[in-house]
LUMVEXDO-363344 format. One line per 4 residues: number of its first residue (from 1); their letters; for each residue x, y, z of N, C-alpha, C. Coordinates in Angstrom, 1 decimal. Layout:
<recs>
NUM> A> X:Y:Z:X:Y:Z:X:Y:Z; ...;
</recs>
This chain:
<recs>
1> XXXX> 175.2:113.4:114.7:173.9:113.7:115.3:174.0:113.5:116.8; 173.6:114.4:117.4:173.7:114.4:119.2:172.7:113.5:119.8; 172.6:113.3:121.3:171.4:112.4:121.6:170.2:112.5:121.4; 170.0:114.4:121.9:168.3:114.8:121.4:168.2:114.4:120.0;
5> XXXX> 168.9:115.0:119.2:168.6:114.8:118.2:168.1:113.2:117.7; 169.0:112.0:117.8:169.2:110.9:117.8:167.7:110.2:118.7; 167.1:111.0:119.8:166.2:110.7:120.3:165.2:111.0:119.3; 165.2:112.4:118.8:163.7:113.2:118.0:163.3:111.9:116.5;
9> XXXX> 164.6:111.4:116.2:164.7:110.9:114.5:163.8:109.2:115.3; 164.6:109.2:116.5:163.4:108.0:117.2:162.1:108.2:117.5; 161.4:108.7:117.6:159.9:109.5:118.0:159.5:109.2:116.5; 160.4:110.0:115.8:159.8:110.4:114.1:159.7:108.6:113.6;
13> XXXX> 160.3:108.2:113.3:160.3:106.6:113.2:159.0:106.0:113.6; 158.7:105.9:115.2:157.9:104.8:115.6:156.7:106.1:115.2; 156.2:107.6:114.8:155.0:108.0:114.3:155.0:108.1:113.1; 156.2:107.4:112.2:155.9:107.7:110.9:155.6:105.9:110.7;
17> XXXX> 156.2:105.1:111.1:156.0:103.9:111.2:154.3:103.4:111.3; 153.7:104.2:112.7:152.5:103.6:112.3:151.5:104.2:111.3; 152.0:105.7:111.0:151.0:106.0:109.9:150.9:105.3:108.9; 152.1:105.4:108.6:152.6:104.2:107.2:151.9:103.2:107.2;
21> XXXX> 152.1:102.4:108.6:151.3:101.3:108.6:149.2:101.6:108.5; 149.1:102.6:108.8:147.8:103.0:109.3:147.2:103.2:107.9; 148.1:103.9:106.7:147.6:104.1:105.2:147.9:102.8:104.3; 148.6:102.8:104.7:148.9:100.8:104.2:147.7:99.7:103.9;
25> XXXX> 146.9:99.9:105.9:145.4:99.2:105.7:145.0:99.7:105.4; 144.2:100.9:105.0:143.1:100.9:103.9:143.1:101.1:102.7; 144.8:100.2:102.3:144.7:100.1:101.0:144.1:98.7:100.7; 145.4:97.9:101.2:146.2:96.0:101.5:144.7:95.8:102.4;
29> XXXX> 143.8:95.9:103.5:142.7:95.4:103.7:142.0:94.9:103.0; 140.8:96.0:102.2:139.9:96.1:101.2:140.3:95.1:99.9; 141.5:95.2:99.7:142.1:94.6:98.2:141.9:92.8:99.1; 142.8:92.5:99.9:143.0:91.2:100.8:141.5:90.4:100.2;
33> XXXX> 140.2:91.4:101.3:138.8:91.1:101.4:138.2:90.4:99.7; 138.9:91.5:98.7:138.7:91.4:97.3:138.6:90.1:97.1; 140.5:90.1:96.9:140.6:88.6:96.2:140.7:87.3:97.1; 139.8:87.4:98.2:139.3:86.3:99.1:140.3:85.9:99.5;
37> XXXX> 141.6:86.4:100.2:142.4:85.6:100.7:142.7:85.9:102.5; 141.4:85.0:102.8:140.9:84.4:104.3:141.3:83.6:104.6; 141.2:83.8:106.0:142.1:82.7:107.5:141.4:81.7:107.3; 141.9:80.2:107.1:141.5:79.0:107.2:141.7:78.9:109.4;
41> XXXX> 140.5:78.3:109.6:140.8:78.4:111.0:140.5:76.6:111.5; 141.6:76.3:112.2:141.3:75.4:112.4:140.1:74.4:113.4; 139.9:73.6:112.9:138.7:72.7:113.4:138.9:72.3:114.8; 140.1:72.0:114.9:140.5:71.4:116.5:140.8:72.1:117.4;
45> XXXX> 140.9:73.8:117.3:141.0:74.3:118.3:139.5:75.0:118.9; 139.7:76.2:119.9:138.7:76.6:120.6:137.7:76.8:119.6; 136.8:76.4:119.8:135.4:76.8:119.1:135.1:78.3:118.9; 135.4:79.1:119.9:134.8:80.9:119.4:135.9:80.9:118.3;
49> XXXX> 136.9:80.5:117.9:138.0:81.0:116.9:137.2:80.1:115.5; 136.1:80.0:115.2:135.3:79.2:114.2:134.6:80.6:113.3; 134.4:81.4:114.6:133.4:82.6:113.7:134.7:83.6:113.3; 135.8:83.7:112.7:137.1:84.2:112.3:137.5:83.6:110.7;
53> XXXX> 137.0:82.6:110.7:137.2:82.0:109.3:136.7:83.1:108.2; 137.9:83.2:107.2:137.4:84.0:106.3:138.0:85.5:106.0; 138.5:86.0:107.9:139.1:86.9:108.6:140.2:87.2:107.3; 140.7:88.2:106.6:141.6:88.5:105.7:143.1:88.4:106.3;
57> XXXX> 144.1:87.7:105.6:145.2:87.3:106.2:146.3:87.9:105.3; 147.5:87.4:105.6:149.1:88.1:104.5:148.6:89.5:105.1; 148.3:90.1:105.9:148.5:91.4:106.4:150.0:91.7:107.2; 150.9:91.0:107.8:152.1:91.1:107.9:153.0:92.3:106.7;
61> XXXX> 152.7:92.3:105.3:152.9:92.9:104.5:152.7:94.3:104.6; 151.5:94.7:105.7:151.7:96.4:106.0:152.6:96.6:106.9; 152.8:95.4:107.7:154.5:95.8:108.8:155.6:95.9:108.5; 155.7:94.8:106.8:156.8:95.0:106.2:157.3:96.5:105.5;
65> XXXX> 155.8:96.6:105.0:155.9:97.8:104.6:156.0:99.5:105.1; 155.2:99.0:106.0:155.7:100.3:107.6:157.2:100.7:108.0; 157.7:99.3:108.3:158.7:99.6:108.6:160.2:99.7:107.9; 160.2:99.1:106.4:161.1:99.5:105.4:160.9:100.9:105.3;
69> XXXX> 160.1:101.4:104.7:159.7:102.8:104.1:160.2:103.8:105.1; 159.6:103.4:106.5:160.2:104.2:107.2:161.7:104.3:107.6; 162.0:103.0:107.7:163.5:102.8:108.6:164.6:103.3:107.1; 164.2:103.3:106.2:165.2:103.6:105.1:164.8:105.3:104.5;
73> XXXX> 164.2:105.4:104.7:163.8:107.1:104.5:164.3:107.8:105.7; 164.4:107.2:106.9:165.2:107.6:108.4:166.7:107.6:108.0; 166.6:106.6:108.4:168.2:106.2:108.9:169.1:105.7:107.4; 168.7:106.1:106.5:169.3:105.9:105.2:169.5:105.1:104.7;
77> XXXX> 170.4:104.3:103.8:170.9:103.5:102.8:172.2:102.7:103.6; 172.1:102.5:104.9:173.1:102.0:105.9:173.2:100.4:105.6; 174.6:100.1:106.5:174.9:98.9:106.1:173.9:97.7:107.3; 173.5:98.8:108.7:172.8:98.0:109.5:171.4:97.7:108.5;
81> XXXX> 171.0:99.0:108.4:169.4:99.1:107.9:169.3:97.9:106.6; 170.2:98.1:106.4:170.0:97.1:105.2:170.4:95.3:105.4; 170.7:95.2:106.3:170.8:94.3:107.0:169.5:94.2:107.8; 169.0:94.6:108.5:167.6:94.5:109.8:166.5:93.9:108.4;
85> XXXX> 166.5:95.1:107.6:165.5:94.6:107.0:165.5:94.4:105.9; 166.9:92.9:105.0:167.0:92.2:105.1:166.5:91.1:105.1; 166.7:90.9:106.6:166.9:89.6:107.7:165.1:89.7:107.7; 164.6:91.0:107.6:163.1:91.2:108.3:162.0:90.5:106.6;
89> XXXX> 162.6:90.8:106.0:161.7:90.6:104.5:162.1:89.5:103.6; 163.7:88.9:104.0:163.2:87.7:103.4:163.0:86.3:104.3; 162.5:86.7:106.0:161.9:85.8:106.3:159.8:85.9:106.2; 160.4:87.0:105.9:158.7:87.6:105.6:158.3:86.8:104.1;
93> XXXX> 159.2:86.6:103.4:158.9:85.9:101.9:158.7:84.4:102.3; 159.5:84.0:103.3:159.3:82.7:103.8:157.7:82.5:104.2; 157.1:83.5:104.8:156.0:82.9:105.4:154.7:83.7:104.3; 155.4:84.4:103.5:154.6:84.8:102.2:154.0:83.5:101.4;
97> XXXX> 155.1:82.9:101.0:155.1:81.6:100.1:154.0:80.5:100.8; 154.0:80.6:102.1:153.6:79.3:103.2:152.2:80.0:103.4; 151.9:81.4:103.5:150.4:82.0:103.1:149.9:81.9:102.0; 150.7:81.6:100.9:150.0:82.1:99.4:150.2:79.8:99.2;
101> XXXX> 150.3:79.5:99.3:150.4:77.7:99.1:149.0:77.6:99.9; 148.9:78.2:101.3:147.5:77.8:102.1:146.3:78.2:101.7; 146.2:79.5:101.4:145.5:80.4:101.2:145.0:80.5:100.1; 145.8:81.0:99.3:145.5:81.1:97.3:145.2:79.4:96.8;
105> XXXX> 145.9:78.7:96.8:146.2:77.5:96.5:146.0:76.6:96.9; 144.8:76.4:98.2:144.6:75.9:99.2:145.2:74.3:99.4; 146.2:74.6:99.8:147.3:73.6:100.2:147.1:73.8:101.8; 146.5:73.2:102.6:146.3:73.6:104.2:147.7:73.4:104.9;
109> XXXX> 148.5:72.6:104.2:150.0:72.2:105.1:150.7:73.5:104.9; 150.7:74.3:103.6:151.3:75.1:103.2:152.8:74.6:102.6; 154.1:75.5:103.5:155.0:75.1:102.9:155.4:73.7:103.5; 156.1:72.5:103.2:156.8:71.6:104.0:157.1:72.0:105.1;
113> XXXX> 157.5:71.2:106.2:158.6:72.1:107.4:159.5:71.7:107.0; 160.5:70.9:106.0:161.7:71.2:105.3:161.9:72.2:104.4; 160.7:73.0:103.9:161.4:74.1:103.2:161.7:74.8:104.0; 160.9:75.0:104.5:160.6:76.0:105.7:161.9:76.3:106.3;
117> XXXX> 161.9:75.3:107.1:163.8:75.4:108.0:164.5:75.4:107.1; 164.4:74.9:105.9:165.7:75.3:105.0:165.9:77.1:104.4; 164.6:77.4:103.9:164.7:79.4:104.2:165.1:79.5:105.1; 164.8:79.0:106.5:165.1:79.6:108.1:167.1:79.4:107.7;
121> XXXX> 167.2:78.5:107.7:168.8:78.3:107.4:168.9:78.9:106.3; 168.8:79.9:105.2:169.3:80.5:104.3:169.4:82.0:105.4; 168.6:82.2:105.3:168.2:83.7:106.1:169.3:84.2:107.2; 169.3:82.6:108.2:170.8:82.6:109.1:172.2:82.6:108.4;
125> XXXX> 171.9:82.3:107.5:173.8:82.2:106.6:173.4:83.8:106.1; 172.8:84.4:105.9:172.7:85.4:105.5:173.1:86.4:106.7; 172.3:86.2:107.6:172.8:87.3:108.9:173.9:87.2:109.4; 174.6:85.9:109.3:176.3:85.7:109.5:176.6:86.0:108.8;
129> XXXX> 176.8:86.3:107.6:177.1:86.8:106.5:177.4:88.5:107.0; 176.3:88.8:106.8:176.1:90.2:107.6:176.9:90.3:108.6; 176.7:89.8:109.5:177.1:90.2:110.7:179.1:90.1:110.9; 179.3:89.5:109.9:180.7:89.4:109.4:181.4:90.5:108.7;
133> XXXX> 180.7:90.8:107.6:180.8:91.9:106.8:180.7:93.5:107.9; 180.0:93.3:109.1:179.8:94.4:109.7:181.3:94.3:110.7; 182.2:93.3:110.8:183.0:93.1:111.8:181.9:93.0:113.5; 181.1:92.1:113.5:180.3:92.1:114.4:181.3:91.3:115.4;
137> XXXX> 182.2:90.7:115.5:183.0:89.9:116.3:182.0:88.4:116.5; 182.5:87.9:117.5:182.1:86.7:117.9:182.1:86.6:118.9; 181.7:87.4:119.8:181.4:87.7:121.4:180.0:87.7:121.1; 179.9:87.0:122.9:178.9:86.4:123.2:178.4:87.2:124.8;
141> XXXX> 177.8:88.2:125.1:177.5:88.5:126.0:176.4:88.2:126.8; 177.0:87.8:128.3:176.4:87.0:129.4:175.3:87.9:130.2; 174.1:88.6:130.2:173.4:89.3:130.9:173.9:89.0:132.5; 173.4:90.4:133.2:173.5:90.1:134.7:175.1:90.3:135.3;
145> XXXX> 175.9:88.8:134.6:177.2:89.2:135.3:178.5:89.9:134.5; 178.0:90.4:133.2:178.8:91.1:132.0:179.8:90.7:131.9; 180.0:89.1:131.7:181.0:88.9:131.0:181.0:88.6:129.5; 181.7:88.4:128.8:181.2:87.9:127.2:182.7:87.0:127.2;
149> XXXX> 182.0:85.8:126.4:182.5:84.7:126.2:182.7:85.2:124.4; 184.2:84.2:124.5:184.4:84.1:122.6:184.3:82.9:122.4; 183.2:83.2:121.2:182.3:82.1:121.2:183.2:81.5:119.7; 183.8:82.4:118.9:184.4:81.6:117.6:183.2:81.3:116.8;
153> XXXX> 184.2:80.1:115.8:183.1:79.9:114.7:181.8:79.3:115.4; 181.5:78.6:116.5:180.9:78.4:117.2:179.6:79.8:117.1; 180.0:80.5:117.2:178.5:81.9:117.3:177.9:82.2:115.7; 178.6:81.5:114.9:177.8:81.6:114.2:176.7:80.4:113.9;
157> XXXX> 177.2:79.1:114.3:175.6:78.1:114.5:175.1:78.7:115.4; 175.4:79.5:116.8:174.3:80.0:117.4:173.5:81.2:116.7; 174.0:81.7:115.7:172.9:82.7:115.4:171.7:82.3:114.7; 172.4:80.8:113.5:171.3:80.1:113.1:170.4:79.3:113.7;
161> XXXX> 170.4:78.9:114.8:169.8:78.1:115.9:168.9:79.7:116.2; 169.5:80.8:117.0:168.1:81.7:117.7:167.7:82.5:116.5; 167.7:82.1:115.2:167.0:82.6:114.2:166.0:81.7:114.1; 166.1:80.3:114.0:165.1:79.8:113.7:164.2:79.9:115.1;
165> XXXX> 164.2:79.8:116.2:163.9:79.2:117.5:163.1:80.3:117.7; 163.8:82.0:117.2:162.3:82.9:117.1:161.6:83.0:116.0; 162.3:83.2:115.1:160.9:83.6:113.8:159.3:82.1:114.2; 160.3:81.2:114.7:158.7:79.9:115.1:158.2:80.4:116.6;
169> XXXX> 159.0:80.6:117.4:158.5:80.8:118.6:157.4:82.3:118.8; 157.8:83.4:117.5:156.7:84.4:117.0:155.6:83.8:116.3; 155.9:82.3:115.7:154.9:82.0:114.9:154.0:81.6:115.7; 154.5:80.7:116.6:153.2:80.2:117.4:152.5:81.2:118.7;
173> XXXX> 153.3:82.2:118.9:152.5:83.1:120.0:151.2:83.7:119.2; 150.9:83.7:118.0:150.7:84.5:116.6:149.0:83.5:116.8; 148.3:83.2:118.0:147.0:82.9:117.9:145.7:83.4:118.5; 146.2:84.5:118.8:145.0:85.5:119.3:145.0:87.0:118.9;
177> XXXX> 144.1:87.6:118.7:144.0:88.9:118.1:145.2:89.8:119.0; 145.9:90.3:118.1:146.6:91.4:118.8:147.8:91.1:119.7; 147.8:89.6:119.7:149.1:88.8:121.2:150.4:89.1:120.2; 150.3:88.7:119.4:152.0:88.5:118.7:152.2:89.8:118.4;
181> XXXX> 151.7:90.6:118.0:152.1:91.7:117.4:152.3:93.3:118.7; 151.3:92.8:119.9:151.4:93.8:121.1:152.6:93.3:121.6; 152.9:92.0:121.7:154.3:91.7:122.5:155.2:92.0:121.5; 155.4:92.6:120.2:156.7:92.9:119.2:156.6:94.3:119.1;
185> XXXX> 155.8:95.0:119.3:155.7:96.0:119.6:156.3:96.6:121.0; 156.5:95.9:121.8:156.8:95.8:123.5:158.5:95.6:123.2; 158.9:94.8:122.7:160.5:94.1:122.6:161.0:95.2:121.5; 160.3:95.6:120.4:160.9:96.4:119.8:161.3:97.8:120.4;
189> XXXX> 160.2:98.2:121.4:160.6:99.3:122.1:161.2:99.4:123.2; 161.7:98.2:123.5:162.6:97.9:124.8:164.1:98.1:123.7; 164.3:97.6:122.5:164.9:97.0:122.0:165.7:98.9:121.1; 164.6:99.6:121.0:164.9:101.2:120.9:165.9:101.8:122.1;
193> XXXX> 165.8:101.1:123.5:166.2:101.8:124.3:167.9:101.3:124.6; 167.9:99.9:123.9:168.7:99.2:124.1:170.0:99.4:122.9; 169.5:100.0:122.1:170.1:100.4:120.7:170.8:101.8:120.9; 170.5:102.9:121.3:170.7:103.6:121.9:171.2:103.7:123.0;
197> XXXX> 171.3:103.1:123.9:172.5:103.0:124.6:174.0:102.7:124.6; 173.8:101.9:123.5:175.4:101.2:122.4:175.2:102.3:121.5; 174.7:103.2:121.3:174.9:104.6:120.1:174.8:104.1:119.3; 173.9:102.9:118.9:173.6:102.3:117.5:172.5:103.2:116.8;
201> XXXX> 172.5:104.5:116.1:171.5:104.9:115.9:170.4:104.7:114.8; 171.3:103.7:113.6:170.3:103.5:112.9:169.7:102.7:113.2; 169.8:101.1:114.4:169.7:100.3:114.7:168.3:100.7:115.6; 168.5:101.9:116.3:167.3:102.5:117.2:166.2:103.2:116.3;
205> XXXX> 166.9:103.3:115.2:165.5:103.9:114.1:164.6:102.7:113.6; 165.6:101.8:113.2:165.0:100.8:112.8:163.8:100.1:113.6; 164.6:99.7:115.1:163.5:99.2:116.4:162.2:100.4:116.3; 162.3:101.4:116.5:161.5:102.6:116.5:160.0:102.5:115.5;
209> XXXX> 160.8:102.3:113.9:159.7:102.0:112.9:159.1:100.8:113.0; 159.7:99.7:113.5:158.7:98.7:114.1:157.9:98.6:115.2; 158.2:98.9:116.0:157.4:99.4:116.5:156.0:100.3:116.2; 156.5:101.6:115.9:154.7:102.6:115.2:154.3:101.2:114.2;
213> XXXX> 155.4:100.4:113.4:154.1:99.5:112.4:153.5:99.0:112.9; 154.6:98.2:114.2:153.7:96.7:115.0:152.2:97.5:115.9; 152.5:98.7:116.0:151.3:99.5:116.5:150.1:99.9:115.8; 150.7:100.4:114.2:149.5:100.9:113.5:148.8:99.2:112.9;
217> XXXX> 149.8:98.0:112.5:148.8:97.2:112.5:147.6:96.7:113.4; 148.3:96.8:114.8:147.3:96.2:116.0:145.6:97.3:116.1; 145.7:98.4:115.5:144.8:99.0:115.3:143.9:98.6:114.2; 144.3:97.7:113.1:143.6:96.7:112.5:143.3:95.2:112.8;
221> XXXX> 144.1:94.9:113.8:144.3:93.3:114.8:144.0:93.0:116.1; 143.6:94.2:116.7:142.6:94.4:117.9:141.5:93.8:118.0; 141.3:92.9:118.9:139.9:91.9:118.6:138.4:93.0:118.8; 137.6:92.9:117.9:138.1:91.8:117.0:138.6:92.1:115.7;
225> XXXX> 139.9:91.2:115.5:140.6:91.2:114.2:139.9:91.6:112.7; 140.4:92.5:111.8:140.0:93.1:110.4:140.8:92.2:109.4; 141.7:92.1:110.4:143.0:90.9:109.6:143.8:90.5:110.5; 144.5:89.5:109.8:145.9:88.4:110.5:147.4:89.1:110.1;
229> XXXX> 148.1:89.1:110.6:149.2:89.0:110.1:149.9:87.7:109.3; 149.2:86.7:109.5:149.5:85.4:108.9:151.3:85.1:108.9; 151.4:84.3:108.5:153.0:83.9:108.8:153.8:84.9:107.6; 153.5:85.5:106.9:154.3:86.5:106.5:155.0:87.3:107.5;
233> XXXX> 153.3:88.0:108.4:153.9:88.8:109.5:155.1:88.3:110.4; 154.3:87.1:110.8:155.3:86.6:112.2:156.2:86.2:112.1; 156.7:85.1:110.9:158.1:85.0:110.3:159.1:86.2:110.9; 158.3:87.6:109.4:159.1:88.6:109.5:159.9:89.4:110.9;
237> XXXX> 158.9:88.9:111.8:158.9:89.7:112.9:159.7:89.1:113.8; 159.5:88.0:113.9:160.8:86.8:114.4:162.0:87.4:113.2; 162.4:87.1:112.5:163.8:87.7:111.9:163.7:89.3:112.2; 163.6:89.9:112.5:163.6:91.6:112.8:164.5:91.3:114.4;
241> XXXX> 162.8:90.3:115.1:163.6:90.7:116.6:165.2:89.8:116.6; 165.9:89.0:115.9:166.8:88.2:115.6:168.0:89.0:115.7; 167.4:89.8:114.3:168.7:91.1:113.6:169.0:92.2:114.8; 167.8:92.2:115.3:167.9:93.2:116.5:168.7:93.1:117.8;
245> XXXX> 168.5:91.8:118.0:169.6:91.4:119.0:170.9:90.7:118.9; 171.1:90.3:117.6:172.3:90.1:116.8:173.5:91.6:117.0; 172.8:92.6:116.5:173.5:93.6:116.2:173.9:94.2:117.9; 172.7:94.5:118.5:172.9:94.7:120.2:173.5:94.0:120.9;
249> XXXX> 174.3:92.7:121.0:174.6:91.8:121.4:174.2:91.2:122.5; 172.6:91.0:122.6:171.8:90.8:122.9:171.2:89.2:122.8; 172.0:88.2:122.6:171.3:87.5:122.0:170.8:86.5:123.5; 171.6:86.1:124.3:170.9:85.6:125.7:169.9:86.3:126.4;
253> XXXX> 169.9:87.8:126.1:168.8:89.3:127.2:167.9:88.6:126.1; 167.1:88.0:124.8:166.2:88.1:124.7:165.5:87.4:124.9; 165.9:85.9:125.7:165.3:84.7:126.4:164.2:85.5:127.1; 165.1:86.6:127.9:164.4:87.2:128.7:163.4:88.4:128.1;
257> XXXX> 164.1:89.3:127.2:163.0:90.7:126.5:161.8:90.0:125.8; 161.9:88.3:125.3:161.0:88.3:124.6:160.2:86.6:125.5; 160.0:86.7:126.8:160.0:86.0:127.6:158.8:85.4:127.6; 157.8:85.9:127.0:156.5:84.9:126.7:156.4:84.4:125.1;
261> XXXX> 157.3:84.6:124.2:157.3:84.0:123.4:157.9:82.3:123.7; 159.3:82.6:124.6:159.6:81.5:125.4:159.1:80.6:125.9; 158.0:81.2:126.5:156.8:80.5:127.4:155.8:79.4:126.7; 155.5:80.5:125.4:154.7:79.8:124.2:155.5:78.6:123.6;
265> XXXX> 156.9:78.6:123.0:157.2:77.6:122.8:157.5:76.4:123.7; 158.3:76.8:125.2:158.1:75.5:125.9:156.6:75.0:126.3; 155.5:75.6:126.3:154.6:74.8:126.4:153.7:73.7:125.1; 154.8:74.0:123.8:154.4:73.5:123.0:155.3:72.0:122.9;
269> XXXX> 156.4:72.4:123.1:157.6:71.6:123.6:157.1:70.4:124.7; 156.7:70.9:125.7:156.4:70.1:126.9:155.1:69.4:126.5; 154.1:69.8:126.2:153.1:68.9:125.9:153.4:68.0:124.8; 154.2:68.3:124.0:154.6:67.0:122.6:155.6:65.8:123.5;
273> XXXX> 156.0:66.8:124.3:156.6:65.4:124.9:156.3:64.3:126.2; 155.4:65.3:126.8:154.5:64.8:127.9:153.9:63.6:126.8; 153.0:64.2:126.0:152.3:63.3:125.5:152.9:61.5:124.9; 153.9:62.2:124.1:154.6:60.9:123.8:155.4:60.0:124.3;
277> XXXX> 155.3:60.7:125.9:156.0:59.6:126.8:155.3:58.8:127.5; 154.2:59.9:128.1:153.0:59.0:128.9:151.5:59.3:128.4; 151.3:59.7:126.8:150.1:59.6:127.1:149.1:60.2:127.2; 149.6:61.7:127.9:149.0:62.8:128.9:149.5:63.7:128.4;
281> XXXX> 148.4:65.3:128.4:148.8:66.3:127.8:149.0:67.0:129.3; 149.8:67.9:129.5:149.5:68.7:130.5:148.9:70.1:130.6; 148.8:70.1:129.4:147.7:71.5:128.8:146.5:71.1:128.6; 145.3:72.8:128.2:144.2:71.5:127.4:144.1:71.5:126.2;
285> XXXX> 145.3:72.8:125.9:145.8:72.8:124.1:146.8:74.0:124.5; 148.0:73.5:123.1:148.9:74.2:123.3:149.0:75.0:122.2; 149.5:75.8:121.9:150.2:76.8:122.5:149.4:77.5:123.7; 150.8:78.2:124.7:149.7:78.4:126.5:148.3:79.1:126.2;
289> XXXX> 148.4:80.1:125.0:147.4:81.0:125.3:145.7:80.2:124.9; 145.9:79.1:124.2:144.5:78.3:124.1:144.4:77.4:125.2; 145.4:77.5:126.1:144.8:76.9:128.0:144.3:77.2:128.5; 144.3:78.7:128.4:144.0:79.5:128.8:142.5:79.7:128.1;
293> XXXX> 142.5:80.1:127.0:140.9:80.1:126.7:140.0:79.5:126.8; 140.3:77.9:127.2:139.4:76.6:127.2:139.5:76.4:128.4; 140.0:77.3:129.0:139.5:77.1:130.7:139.0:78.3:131.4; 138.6:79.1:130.4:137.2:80.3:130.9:137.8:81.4:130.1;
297> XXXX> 139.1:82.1:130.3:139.3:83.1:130.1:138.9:83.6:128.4; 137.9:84.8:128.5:138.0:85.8:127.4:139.3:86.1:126.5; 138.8:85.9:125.2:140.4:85.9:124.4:140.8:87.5:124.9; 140.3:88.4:124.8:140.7:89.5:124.9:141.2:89.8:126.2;
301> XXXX> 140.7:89.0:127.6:142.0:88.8:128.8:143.0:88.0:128.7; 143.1:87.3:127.8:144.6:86.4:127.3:144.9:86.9:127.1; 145.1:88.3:126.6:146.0:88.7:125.4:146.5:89.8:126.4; 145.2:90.6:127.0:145.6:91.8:128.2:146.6:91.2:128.8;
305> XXXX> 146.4:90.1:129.5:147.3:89.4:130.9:148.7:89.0:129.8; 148.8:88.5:128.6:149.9:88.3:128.4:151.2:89.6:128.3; 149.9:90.7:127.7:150.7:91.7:127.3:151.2:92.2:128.2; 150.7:92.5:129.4:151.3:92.6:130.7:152.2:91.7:131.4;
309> XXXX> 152.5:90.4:130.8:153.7:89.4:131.4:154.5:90.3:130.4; 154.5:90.7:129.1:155.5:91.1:128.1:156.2:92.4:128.6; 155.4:93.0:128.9:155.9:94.6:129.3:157.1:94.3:130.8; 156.7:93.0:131.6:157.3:93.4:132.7:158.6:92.4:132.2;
313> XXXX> 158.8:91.2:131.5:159.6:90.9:130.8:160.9:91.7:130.2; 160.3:92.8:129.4:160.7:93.8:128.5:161.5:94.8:129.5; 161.1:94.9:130.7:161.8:95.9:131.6:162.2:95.4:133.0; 162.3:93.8:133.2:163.2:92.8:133.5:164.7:92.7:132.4;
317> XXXX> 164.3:92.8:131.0:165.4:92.7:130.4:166.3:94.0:130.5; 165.9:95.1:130.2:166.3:96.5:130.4:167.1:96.2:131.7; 166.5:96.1:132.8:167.5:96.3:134.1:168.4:95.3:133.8; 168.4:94.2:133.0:169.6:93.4:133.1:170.6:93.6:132.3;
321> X> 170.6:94.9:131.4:171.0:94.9:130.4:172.9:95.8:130.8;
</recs>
């Protein structure tokens, strides 16, 4: 296939992706609403996030399903595709199990955080697995000054280390209408352009269909929210953008493509530890984007102003690529 072409099958992806996703919700909504399985919202955070309770959750499952259907009816029965998503659905079962324990079963802890990082560590032995089987090598590319380091058996703890470090650091950006899913939408399509430049073309279908999903859901997750993605979604979405920069050799550029997820976890990071040293939070709740809310701003400019740190992030990463 030539580039136009290789371009058109990308277009067709990210619009078949969000229809997918777009017929999806008004199936998985309505049914959700049915059998009552609503956002428990927590007590200790911002107070407007109290009128949300109830909000229909496990919606991640139309992303999954957006973007399988599409990326495998595209880009075929490949050894990438089958890998991306993979890596994208059985971290999505991770946060399935940890929605349906909260939710259904009302267990509020959900799953352990030992199960938890223990799927996160199956899912990584799995992508090295993959990524071995693909002859992915063990280079390690340095943004900026292009060099790549061999990194040896050594790159494969690093893959299981930035697998777990995003599917969580997706989990916790994952607290305002539309934030987690508009900035995966952003990286995924940075992440099309980046795939395509290495002639990865199923790799670019794949980024493509996540994207139209992570788009046709936000049309149900636009504040105000119809549904959550719940940690099904964000798990999944964290292992997607994983596989995605695994395969791109990408895995340092996405400190930077995915640069407010970064943000979100060291402010979670820093205030656990501010606190336990002296005492003192230096937030007024963390993750950043509830510092932000409890000090005036409208959730719906939290999420504008972040999505706009994400996009210039996303095309910070590009030029360094």
């Amino acid at each position: 296939m030539n580039a136009t072409g290789d371009l058109r099958m990308v277009f067709i992806a990210v619009g078949a992706g969000l229809i997918t996703t777009l017929i999806l919700g008004t199936i998985l909504i309505p049914l959700l609403y049915r059998l009552k399985f609503g956002q428990e919202v927590r007590d200790d955070g911002p107070r407007s996030h109290l009128k949300k309770q109830g909000t229909a959750t496990m919606g991640g499952l139309m992303i999954l399903g957006g973007t399988g259907l599409t990326g495998l009816l595209l880009a075929g029965n490949t050894s990438e595709m089958r890998l991306l998503f993979g890596i994208m659905f059985g971290c999505g079962l991770i946060g399935f199990v940890d929605d349906f324990l909260k939710v259904v079963l009302r267990r509020p802890l959900g799953l352990k955080a030992r199960a938890k990082i223990l799927g996160q560590l199956l899912m990584g032995a799995l992508l090295v697995w993959g990524v071995h089987i693909l002859g992915r090598g063990t280079l390690v590319s340095v943004p900026v000054i292009g060099i790549t380091i061999q990194a040896g058996i050594l790159y494969y703890f690093f893959i299981v280390f930035v697998l777990i470090c995003t599917t969580n650091a997706v989990n916790l950006t994952d607290g305002l209408d539309g934030l987690a899913v508009g900035l995966m939408a952003i990286a995924s399509g940075a992440y099309v352009m980046i795939a395509r430049m290495y002639g990865q073309t199923a790799t670019a279908i794949f980024a493509g269909a996540l994207a139209g999903s992570c788009l046709g859901f936000l049309c149900y997750n636009y504040h105000p929210a119809r549904v959550f993605m719940g940690d099904t979604g964000s798990l999944a979405l964290g292992g997607a953008l994983t596989a995605l920069a695994v395969l791109t050799r990408t895995e340092l550029l996405l400190l930077i493509l995915g640069g407010v997820f970064v943000l979100e976890t060291l402010s979670v990071i820093i205030q656990v530890v501010s606190f336990r040293l002296t005492g003192r939070r230096v937030f007024k709740m963390s993750p950043l984007h509830h510092h932000f809310e409890l000090s005036g701003w409208p959730e719906i400019k939290v999420v504008h102003i972040f999505w706009l740190l994400g996009l210039c992030f996303a095309i910070l990463g590009l030029w360094m690529v």
